[in-house]
Biotite code that builds the C-alpha atoms (Angstrom):
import biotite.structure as struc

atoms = struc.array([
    struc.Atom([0.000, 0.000, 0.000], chain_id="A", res_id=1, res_name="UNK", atom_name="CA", element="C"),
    struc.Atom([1.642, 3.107, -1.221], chain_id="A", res_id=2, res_name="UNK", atom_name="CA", element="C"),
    struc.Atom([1.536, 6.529, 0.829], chain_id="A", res_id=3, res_name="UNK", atom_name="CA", element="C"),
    struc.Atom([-0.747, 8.322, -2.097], chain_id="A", res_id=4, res_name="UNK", atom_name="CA", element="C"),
    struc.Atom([-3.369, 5.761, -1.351], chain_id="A", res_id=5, res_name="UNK", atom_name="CA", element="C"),
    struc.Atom([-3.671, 5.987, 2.289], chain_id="A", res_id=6, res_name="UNK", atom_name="CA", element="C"),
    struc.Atom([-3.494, 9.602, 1.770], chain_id="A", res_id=7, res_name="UNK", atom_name="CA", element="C"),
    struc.Atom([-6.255, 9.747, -0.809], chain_id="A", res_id=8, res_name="UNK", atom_name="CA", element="C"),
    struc.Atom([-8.186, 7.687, 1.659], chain_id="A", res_id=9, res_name="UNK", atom_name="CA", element="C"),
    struc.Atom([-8.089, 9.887, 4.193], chain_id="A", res_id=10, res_name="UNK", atom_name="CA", element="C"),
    struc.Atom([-8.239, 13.310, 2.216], chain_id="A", res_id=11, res_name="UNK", atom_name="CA", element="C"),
    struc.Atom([-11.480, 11.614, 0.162], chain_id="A", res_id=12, res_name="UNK", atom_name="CA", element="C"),
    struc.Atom([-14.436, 11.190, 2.914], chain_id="A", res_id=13, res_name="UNK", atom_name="CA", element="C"),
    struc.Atom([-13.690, 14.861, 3.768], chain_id="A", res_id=14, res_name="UNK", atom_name="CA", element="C"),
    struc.Atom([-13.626, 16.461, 0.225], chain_id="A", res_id=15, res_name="UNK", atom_name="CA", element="C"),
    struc.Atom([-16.781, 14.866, -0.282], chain_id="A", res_id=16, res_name="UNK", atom_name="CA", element="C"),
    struc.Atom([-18.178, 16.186, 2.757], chain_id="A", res_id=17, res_name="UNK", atom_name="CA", element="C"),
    struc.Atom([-17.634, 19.491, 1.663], chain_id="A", res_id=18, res_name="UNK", atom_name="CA", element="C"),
    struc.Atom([-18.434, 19.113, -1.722], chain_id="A", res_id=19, res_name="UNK", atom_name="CA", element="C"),
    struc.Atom([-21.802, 18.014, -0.483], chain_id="A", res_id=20, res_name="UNK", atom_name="CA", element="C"),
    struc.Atom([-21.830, 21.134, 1.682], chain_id="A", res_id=21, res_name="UNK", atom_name="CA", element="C"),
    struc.Atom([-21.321, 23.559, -1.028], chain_id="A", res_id=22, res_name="UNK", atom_name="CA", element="C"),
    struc.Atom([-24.052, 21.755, -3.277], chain_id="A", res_id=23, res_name="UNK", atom_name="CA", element="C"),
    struc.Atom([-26.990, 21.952, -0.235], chain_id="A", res_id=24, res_name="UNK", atom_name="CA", element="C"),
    struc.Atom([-25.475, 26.198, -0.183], chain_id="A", res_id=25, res_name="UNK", atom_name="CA", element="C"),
    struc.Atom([-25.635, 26.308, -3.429], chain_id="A", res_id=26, res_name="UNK", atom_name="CA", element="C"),
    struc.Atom([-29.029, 24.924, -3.472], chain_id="A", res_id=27, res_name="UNK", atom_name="CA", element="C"),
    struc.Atom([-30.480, 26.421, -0.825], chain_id="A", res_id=28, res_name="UNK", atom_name="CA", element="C"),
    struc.Atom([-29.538, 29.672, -2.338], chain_id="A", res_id=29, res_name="UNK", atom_name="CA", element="C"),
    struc.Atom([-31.420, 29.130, -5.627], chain_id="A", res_id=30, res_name="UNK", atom_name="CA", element="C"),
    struc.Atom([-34.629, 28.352, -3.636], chain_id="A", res_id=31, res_name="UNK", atom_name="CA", element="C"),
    struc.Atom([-34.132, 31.399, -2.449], chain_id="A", res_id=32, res_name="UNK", atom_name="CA", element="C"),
    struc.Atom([-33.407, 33.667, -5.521], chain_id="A", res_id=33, res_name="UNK", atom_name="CA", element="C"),
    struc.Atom([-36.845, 31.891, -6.934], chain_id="A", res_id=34, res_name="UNK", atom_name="CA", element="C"),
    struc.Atom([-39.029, 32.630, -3.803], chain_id="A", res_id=35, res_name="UNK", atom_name="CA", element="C"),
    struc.Atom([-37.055, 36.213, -4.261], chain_id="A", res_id=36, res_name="UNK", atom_name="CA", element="C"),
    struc.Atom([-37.936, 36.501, -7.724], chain_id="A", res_id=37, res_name="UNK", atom_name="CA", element="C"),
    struc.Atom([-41.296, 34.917, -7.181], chain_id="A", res_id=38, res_name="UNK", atom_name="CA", element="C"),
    struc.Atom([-41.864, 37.945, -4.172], chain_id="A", res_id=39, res_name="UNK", atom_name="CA", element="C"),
    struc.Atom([-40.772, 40.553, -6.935], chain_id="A", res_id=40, res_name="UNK", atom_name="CA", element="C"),
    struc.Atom([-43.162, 39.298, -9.918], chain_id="A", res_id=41, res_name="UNK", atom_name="CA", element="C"),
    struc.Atom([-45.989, 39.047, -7.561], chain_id="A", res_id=42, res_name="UNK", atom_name="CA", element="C"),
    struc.Atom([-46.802, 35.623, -8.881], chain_id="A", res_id=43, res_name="UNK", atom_name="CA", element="C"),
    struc.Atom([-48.883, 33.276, -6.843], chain_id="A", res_id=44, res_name="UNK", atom_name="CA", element="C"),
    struc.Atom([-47.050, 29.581, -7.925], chain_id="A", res_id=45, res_name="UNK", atom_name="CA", element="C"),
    struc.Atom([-43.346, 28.761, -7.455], chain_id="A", res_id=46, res_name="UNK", atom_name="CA", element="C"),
    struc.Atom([-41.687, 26.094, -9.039], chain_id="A", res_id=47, res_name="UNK", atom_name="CA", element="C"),
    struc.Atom([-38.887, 24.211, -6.706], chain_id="A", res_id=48, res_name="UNK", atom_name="CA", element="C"),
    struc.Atom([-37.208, 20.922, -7.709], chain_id="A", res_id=49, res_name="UNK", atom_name="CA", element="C"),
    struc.Atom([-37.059, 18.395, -4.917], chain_id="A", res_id=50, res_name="UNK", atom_name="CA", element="C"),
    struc.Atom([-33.007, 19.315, -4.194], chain_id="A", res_id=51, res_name="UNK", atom_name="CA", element="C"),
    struc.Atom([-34.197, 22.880, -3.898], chain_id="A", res_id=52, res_name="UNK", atom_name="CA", element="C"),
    struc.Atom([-37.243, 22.283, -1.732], chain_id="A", res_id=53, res_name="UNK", atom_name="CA", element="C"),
    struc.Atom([-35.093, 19.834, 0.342], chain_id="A", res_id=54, res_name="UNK", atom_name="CA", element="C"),
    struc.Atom([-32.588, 22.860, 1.299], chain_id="A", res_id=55, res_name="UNK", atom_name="CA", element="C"),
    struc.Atom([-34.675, 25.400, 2.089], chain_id="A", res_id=56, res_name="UNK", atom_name="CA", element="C"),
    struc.Atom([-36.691, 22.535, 4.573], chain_id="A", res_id=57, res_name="UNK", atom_name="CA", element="C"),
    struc.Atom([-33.059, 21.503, 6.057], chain_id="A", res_id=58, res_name="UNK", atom_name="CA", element="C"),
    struc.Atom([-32.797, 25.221, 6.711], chain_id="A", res_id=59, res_name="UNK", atom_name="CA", element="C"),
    struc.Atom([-35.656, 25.860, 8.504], chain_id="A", res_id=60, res_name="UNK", atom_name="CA", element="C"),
    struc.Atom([-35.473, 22.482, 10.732], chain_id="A", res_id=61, res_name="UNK", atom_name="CA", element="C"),
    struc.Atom([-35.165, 24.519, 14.076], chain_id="A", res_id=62, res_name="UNK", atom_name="CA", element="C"),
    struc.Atom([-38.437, 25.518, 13.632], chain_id="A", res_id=63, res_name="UNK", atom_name="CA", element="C"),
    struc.Atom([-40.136, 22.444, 12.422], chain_id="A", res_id=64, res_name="UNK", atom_name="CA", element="C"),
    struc.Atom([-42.679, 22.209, 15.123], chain_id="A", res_id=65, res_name="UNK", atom_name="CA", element="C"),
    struc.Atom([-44.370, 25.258, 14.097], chain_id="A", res_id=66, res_name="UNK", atom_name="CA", element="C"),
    struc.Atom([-44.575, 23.404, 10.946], chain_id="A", res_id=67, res_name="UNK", atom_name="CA", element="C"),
    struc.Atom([-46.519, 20.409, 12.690], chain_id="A", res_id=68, res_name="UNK", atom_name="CA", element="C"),
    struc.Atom([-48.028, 23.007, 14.784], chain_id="A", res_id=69, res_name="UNK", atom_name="CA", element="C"),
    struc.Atom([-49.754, 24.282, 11.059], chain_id="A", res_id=70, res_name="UNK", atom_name="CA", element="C"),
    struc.Atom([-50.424, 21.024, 9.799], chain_id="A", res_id=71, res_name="UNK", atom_name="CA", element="C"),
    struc.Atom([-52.168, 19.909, 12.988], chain_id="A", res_id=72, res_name="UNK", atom_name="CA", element="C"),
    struc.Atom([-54.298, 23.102, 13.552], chain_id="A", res_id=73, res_name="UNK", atom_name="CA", element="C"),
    struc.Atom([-55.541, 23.269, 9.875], chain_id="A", res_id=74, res_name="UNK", atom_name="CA", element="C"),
    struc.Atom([-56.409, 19.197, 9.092], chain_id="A", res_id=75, res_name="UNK", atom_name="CA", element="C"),
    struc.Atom([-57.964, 19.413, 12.489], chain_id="A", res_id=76, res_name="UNK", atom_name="CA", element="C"),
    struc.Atom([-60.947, 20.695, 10.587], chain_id="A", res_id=77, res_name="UNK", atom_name="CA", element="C"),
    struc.Atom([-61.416, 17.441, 8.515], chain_id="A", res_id=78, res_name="UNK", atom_name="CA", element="C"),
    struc.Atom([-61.602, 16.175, 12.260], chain_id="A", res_id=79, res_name="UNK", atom_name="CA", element="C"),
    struc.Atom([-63.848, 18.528, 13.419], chain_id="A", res_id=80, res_name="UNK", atom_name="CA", element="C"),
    struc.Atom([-65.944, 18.199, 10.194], chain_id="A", res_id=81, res_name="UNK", atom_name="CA", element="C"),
    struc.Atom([-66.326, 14.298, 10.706], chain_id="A", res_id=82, res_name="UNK", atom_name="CA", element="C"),
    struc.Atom([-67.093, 14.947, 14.791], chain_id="A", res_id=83, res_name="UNK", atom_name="CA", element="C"),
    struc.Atom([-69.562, 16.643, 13.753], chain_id="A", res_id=84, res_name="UNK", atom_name="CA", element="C"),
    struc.Atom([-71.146, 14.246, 11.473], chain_id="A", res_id=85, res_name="UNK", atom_name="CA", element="C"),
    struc.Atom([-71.058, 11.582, 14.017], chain_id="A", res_id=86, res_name="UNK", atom_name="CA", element="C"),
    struc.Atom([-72.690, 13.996, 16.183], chain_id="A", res_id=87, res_name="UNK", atom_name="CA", element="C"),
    struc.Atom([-75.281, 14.100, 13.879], chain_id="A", res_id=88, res_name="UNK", atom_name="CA", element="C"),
    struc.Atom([-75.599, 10.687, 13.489], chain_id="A", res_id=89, res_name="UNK", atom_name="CA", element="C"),
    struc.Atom([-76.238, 10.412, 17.002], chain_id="A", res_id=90, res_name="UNK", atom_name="CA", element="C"),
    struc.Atom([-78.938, 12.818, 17.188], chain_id="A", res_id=91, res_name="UNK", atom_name="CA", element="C"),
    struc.Atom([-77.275, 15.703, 18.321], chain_id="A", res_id=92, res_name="UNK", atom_name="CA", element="C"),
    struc.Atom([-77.860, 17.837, 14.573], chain_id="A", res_id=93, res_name="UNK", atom_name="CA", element="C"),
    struc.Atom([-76.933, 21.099, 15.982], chain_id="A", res_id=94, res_name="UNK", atom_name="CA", element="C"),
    struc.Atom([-72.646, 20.209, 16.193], chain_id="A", res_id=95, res_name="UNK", atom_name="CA", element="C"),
    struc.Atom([-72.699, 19.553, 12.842], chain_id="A", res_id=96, res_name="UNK", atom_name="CA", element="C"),
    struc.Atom([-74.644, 23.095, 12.278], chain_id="A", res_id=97, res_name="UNK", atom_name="CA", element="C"),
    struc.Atom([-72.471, 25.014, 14.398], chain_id="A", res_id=98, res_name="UNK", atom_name="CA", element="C"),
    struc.Atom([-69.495, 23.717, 12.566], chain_id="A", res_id=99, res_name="UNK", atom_name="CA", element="C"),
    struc.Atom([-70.640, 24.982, 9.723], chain_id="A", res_id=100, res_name="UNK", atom_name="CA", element="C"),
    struc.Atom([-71.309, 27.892, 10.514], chain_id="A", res_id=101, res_name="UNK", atom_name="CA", element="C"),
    struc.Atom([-68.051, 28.645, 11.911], chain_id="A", res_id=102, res_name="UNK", atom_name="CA", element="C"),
    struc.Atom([-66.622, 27.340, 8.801], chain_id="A", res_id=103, res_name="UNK", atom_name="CA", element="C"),
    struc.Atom([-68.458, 29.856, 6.540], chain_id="A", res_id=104, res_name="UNK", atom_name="CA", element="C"),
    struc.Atom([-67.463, 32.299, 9.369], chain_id="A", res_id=105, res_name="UNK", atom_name="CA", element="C"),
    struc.Atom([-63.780, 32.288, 8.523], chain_id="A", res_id=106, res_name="UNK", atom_name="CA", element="C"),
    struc.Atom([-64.529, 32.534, 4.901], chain_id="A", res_id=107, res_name="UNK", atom_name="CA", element="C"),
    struc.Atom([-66.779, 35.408, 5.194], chain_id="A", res_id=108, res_name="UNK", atom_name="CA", element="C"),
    struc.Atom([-63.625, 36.754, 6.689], chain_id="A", res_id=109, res_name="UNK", atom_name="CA", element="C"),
    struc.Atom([-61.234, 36.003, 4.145], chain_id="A", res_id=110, res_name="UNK", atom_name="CA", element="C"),
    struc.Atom([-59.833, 32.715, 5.170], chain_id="A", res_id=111, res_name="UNK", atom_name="CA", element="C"),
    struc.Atom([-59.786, 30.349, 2.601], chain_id="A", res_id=112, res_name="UNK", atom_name="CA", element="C"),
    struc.Atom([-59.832, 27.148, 3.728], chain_id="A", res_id=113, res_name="UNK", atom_name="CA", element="C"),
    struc.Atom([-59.675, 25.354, 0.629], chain_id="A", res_id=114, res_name="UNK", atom_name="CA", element="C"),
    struc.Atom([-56.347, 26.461, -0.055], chain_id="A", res_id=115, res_name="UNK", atom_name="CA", element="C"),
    struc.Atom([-55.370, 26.216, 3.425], chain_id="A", res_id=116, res_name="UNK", atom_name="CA", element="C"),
    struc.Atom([-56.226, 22.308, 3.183], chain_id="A", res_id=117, res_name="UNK", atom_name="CA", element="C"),
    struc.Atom([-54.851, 21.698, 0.220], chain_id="A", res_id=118, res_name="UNK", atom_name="CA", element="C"),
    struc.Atom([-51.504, 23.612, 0.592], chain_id="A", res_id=119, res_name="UNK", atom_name="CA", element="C"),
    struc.Atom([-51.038, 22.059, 3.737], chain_id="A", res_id=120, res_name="UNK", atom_name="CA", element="C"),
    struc.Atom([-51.643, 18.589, 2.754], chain_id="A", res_id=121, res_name="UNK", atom_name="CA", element="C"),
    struc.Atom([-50.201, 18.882, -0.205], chain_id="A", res_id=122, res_name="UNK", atom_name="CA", element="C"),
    struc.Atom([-46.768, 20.172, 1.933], chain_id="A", res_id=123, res_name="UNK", atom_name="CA", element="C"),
    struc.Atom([-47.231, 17.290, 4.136], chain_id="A", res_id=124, res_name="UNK", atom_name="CA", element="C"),
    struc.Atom([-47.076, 14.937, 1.332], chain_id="A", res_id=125, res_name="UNK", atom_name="CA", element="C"),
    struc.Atom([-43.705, 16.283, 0.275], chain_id="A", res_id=126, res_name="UNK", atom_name="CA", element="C"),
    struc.Atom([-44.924, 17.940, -2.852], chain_id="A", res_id=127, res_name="UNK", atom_name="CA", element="C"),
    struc.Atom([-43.923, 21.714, -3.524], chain_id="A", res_id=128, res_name="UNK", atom_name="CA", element="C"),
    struc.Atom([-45.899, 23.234, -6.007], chain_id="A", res_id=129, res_name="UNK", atom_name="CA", element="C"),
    struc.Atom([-49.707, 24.320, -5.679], chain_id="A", res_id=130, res_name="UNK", atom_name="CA", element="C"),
    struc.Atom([-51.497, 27.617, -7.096], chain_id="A", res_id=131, res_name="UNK", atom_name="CA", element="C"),
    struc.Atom([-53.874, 29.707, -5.605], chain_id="A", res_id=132, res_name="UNK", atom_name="CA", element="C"),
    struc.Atom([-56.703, 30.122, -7.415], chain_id="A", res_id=133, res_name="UNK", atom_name="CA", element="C"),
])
């Protein structure tokens, strides 16, 4: 075993450690020159490949239970939704009209729940792009 291959055995690992390093920066900072550019053209639907989307998410991982936090709160009104059916079903009509009501509540607000759902479960699912309509 000569000394060039013990040293290219040890010097190896760690260049492609960093290598790797410098491809997550340099992805991460694409992500952000589209969400940038995205913020500038005032458009609505951004376009991230999964290495791009995969950055900006390693990024952010500090804050991930806020993230849950979201998901949680906003599928919680599927929950509510079927609650309330049950409800129904077991005589007690008025849950399932309160919900309601409370639902077209936050819309006559501006909430759109719709997009709310599907954004969120769409993000939960791993998948990055989604329009509003």
């Amino acid at each position: 075993m000569s000394i060039a291959s013990i040293v290219t055995g040890l010097f190896k690992p760690v260049a492609s450690i960093i290598n790797k390093h410098q491809e997550r920066k340099q992805l991460k900072e694409q992500a952000v020159a589209k969400l940038s550019q995205s913020a500038q053209d005032d458009t609505q639907a951004i376009n991230l490949n999964k290495d791009e989307w995969e950055a900006l998410n390693v990024a952010g991982m500090q804050h991930t239970w806020k993230d849950e936090y979201v998901t949680v709160s906003v599928v919680s009104i599927l929950n509510i939704i079927v609650v309330g059916g049950l409800a129904t079903a077991l005589g007690y009509p008025q849950v399932l009209t309160g919900i309601g009501t409370a639902i077209k509540a936050l819309g006559d607000v501006g909430v759109d729940i719709g997009f709310l759902l599907e954004a969120t479960i769409l993000a939960g699912l791993g998948l990055s792009i989604w329009k509003r309509a």
